[in-house]
N, C-alpha and C positions, 0 to 999 in steps of 0.2 A: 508584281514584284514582291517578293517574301522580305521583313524585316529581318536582319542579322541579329545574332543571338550566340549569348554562349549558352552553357549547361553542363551540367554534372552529370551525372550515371552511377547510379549502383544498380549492381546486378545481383541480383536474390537469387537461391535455390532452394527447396521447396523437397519437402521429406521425399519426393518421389523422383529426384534430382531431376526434376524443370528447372529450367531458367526464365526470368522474366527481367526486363531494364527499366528501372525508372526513372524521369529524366525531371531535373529540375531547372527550369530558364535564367539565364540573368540577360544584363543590356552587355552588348559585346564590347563596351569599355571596361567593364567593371573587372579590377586586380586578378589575374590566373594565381600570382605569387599569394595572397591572401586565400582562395579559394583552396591551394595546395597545401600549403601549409596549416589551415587553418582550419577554415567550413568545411572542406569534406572531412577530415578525421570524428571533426567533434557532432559536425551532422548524421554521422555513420553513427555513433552512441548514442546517439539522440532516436536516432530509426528503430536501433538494436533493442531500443525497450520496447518500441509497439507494435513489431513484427512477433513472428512463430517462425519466420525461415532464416535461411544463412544468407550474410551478405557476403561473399567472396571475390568483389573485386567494385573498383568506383573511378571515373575516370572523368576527365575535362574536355569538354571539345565547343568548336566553334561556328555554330549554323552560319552558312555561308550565301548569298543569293546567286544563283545561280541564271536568273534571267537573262543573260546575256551567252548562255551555251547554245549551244544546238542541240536540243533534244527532244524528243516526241511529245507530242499534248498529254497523249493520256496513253495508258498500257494497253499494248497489241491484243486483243480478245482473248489469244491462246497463251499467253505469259503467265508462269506458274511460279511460284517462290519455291517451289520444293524443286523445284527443277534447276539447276545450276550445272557450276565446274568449279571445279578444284583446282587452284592452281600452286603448287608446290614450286618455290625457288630453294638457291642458296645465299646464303650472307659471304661476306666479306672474310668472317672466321672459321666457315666451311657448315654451320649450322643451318639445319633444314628450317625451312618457314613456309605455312600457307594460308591461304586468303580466300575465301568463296565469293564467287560470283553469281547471285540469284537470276533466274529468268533469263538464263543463258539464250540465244538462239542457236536452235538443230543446227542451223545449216550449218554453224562452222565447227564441225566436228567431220573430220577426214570419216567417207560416204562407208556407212556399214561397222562405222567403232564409237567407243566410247570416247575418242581420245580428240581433244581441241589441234585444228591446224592452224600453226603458230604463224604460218606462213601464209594465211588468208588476209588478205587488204586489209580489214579492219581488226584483225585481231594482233599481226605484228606490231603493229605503232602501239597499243596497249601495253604490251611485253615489251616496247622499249621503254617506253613510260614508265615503269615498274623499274626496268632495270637502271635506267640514267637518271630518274627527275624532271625536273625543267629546270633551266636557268634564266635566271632573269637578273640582270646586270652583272653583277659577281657573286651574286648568289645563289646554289642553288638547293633545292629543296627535293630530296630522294626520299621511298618509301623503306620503312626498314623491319625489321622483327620485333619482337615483343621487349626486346636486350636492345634497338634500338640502332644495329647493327646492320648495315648498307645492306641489300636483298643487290646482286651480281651477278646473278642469272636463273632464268624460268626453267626449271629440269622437268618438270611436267604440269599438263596441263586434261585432266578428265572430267566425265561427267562423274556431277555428284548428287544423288537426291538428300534431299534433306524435309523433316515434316516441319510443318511449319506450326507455328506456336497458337496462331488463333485457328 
């Protein structure tokens, strides 16, 4: 069982425009409204002196335990980071958005293309997920753009490689 945790992120780039994320922990009680308004800006000035690269972006999130999902022990032998899919939606204001998925599996790529079938068992209920949320009691919680803006349907869905950083 993984303790919960929040953390910070900034993301550095690096004169040969690399990226890299560096993550700092808190206890997953501790204020988001203090860490927003407050530690990440003035932590960002504080980095800014003892780095050489660009910080261009810092972000909040919430390590989550997951022990209670169903998911595989350990990664399938032949599962690649650089190997994924691309999945391009629309928002609610008609703007494009997309999301990669690393370590995609072959199979569900319609036999002889690039291109994800939306319509494979496990890959539609995914694409609803993305598209509806979950709700749980009257709330519910939908994935959105970068502008934070409803994602209202998957318009595509392909393979994408990508290198990967280590």
């Amino acid at each position: 069982m993984s303790v919960a945790h929040a953390f910070v992120s900034y993301t550095i780039r690096d004169g040969k425009n690399k990226k890299s994320v560096m993550h700092l922990n808190f206890p997953e009680n501790v204020d988001i409204g203090v860490l927003r308004l407050n530690f990440v800006p003035t932590t960002a000035t504080l980095l800014n002196a003892i780095i050489k690269g660009q910080i261009i972006a810092a972000g909040i999130g919430l390590e989550v335990d997951i022990s209670g999902a169903t998911i595989r022990a350990t990664p399938d032998a032949d599962s690649d980071v650089e190997e994924g899919a691309l999945f391009t939606g629309i928002t609610a204001i008609g703007s494009d958005t997309t999301f990669r998925v690393p370590t995609i599996d072959e199979s569900k790529f319609f036999a002889g293309t690039t291109v994800i079938d939306g319509g494979d068992a496990d890959v539609a209920p995914f694409i609803t997920r993305i598209i509806s949320g979950q709700t749980v009691g009257l709330v519910n919680v939908s994935p959105s753009d970068n502008r934070g803006e409803d994602i209202t349907d998957i318009t595509t869905a392909v393979e994408s490689f990508q290198s990967s950083r280590r």
